[in-house]
C-alpha positions as CSV (number, residue, x, y, z in Angstrom):
1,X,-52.8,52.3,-151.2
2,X,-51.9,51.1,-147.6
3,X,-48.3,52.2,-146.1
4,X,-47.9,48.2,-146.2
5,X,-48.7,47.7,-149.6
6,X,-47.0,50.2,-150.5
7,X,-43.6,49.0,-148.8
8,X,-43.9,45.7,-150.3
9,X,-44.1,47.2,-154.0
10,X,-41.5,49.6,-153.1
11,X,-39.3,46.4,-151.4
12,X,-40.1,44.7,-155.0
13,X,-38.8,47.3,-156.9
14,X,-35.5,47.4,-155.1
15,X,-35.3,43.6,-155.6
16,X,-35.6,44.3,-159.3
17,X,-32.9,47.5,-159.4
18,X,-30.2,44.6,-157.5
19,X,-31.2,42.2,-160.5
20,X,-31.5,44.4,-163.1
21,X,-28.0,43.2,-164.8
22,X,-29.5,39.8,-164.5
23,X,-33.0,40.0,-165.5
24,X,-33.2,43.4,-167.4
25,X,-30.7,42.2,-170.0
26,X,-30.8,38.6,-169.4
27,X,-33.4,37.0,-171.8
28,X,-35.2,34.2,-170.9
29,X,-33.9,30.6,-171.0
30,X,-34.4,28.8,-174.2
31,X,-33.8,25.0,-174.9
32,X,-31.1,24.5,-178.0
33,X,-32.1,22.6,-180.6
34,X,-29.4,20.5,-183.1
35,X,-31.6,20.8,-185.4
36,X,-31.6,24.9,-185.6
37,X,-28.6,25.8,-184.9
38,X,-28.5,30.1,-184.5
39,X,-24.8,30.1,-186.5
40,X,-23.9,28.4,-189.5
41,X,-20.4,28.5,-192.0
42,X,-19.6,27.4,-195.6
43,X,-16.2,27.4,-197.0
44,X,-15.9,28.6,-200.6
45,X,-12.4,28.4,-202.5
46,X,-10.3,30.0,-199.8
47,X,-12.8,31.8,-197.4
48,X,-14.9,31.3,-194.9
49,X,-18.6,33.0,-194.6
50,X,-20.4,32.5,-191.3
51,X,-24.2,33.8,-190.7
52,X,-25.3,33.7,-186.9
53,X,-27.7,35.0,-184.7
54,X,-26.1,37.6,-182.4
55,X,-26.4,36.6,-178.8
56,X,-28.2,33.2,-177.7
57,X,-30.2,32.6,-181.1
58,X,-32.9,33.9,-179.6
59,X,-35.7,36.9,-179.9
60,X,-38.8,38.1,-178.1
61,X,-41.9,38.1,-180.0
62,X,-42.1,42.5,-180.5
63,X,-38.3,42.7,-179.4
64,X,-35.5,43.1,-181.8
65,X,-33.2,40.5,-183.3
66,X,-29.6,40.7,-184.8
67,X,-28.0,38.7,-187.4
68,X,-24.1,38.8,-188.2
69,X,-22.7,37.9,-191.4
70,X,-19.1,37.7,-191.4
71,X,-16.6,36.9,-194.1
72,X,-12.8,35.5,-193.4
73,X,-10.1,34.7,-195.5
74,X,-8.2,30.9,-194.8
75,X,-5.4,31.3,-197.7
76,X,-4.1,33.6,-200.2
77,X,-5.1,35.1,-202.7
78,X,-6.6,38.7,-201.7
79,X,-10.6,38.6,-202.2
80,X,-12.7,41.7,-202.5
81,X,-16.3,41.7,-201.2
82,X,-18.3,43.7,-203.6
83,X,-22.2,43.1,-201.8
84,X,-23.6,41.6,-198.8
85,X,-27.4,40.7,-198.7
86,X,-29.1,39.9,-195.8
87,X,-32.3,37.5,-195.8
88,X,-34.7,38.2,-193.2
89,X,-37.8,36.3,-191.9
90,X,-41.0,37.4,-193.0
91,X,-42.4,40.2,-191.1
92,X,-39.4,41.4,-189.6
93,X,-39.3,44.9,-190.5
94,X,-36.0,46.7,-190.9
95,X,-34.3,49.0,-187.9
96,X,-33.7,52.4,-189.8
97,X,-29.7,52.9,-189.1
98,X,-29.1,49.3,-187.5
99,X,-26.6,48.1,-190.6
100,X,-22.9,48.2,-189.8
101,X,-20.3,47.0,-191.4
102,X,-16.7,46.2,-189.8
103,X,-13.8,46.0,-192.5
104,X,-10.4,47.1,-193.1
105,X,-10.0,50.4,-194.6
106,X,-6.4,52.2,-196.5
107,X,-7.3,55.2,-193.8
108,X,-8.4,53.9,-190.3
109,X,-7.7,49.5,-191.0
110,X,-10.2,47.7,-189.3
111,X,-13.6,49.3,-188.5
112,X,-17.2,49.7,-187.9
113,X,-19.3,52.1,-189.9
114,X,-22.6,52.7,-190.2
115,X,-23.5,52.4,-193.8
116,X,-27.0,53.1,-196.1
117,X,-28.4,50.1,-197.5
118,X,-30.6,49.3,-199.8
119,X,-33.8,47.5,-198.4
120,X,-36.4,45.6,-200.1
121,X,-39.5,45.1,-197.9
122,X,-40.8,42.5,-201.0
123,X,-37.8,40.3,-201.1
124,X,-37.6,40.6,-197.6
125,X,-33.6,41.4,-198.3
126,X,-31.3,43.8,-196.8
127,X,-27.7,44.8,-199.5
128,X,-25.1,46.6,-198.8
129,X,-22.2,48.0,-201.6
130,X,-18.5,48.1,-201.1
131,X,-15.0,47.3,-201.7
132,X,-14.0,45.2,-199.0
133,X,-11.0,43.6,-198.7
134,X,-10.3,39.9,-197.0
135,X,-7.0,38.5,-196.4
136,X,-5.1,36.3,-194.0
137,X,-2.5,39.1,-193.7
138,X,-3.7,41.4,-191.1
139,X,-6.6,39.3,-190.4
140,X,-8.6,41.4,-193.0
141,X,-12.0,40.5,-192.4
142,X,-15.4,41.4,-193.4
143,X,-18.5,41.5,-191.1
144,X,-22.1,43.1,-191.8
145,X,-24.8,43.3,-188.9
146,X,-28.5,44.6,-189.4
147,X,-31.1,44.4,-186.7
148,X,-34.8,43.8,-187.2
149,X,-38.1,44.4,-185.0
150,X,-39.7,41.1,-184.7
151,X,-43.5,40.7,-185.0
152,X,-46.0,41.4,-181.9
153,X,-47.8,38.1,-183.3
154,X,-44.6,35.9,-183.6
155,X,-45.2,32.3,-182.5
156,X,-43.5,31.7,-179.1
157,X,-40.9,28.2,-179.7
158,X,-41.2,28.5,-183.5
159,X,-37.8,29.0,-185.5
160,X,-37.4,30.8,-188.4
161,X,-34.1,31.2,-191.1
162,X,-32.1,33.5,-192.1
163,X,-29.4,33.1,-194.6
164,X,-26.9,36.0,-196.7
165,X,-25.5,36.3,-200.2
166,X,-21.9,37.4,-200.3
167,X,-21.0,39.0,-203.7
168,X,-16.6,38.2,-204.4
169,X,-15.1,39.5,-207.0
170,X,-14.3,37.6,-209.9
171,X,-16.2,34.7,-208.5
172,X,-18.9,33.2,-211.0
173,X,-21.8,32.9,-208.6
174,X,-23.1,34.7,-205.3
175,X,-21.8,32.3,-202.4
176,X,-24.6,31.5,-199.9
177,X,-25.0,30.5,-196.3
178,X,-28.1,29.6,-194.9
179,X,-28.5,27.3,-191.8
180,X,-29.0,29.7,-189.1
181,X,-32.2,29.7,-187.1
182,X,-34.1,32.6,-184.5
183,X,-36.0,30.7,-181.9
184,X,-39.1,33.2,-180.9
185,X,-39.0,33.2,-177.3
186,X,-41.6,35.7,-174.9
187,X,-40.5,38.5,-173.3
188,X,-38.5,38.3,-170.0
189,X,-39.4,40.1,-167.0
190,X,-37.4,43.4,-168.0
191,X,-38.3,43.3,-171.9
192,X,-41.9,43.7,-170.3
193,X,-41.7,46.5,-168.4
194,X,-39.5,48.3,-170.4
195,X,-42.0,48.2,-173.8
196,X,-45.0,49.1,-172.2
197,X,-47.7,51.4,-173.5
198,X,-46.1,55.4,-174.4
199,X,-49.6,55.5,-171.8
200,X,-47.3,53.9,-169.3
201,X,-44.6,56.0,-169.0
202,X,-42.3,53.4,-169.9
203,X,-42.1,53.1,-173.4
204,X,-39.6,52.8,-175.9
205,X,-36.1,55.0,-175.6
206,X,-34.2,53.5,-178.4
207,X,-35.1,56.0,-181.0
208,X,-35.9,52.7,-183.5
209,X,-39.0,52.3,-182.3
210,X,-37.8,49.0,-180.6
211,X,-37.9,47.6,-177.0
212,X,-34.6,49.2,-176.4
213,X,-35.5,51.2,-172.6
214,X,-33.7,53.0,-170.6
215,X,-33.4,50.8,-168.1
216,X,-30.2,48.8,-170.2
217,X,-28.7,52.2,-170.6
218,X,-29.5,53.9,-166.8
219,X,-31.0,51.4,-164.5
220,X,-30.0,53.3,-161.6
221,X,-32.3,56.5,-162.9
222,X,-34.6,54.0,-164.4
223,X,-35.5,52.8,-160.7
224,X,-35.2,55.9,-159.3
225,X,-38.1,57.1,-161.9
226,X,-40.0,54.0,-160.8
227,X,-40.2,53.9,-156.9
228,X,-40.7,57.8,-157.2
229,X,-43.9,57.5,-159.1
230,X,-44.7,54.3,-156.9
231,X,-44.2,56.9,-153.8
232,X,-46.7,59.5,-155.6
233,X,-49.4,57.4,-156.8
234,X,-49.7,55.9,-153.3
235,X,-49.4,59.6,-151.1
């Protein structure tokens, strides 16, 4: 490689380490539509269940998408929420240790934990047991998250639905909320770098087998790696 070529490429990857908040973790624009809204709520006797897309509704096809379910009281009485299950798209495959669950607990009140769920590749479902209070007092709430890797062969602009069961105590039927929609998007600029081939040297870091990299978490060493094997492949 020429000394010029090679400054330009090294020039180029500076550019990207001054953008990297913006277009590392910046996904790519997508248009809204009405139609598919990414967060949806019902209201069931006195609470209110939401399921929404975390972030901007969207995903990259081979990326990783999020989906919240939360649960909020509006009145008395006390409810208990006995089982959450989450309803996926199919061929989203589950991220081993992605399911959290933020509620209120006798020892600790509000928190996240991580918790073991029970998935069921068939039903395409993801269920998670408890005893979770929801009440107005304290702002008691109840919120489950699980992450999923999305398909290399997802179709770019489709959307797809994902909806949740919430299982209350005493209550006759499981209460449902559907209505909230993933638009596939491609991968932005940093998604693509960061999920190359393991051949690469820039593969995965996330532990999930994801496109999580280490550019999100250390983009100054990230960088550093990059123009230093830039400067050895051209010497």
């Amino acid at each position: 490689m020429s000394r010029f070529s090679l400054r330009r490429l090294v020039a180029s990857t500076a550019v990207l380490a001054t953008a990297v908040g913006l277009t590392l973790v910046g996904p790519a624009a997508a248009s809204a539509d009405d139609a598919h809204p990414s967060s949806n709520s019902i209201d069931t006797s006195n609470l209110t269940i939401t399921k929404s897309v975390v972030g901007d509704g969207t995903a990259a096809a081979g990326g990783k998408a999020t989906f919240r379910t939360t649960i909020a009281a509006t009145n008395t009485p006390v409810r208990s929420i006995e089982a959450i299950t989450d309803h996926h798209p199919a061929g989203f495959e589950y991220v081993h240790g992605s399911a959290k669950v933020n509620a209120f607990h006798l020892i600790g009140g509000q928190k996240t934990e991580s918790v073991s769920p029970t998935v069921n590749v068939n039903d395409r479902t993801v269920t998670v047991h408890g005893v979770w209070p929801v009440d107005t007092i304290g702002s008691k709430t109840v919120t489950l998250e699980v992450s999923y890797l999305v398909p290399d062969d997802a179709a770019v602009g489709t959307y797809l639905e994902t909806s949740s069961d919430v299982d209350v105590a005493f209550f006759n039927t499981l209460q449902t909320v559907s209505g909230a929609w993933v638009q596939i998007r491609e991968k932005n600029l940093g998604e693509n770098v960061t999920s190359g081939s393991a051949g690469a040297g820039l593969g995965s870091s996330d532990g999930e087998g994801g496109s999580g990299s280490a550019a999100l978490s250390d983009p100054a060493s990230f960088i550093g790696d990059v123009i230093s094997r830039v400067l050895q492949n051209g010497s």
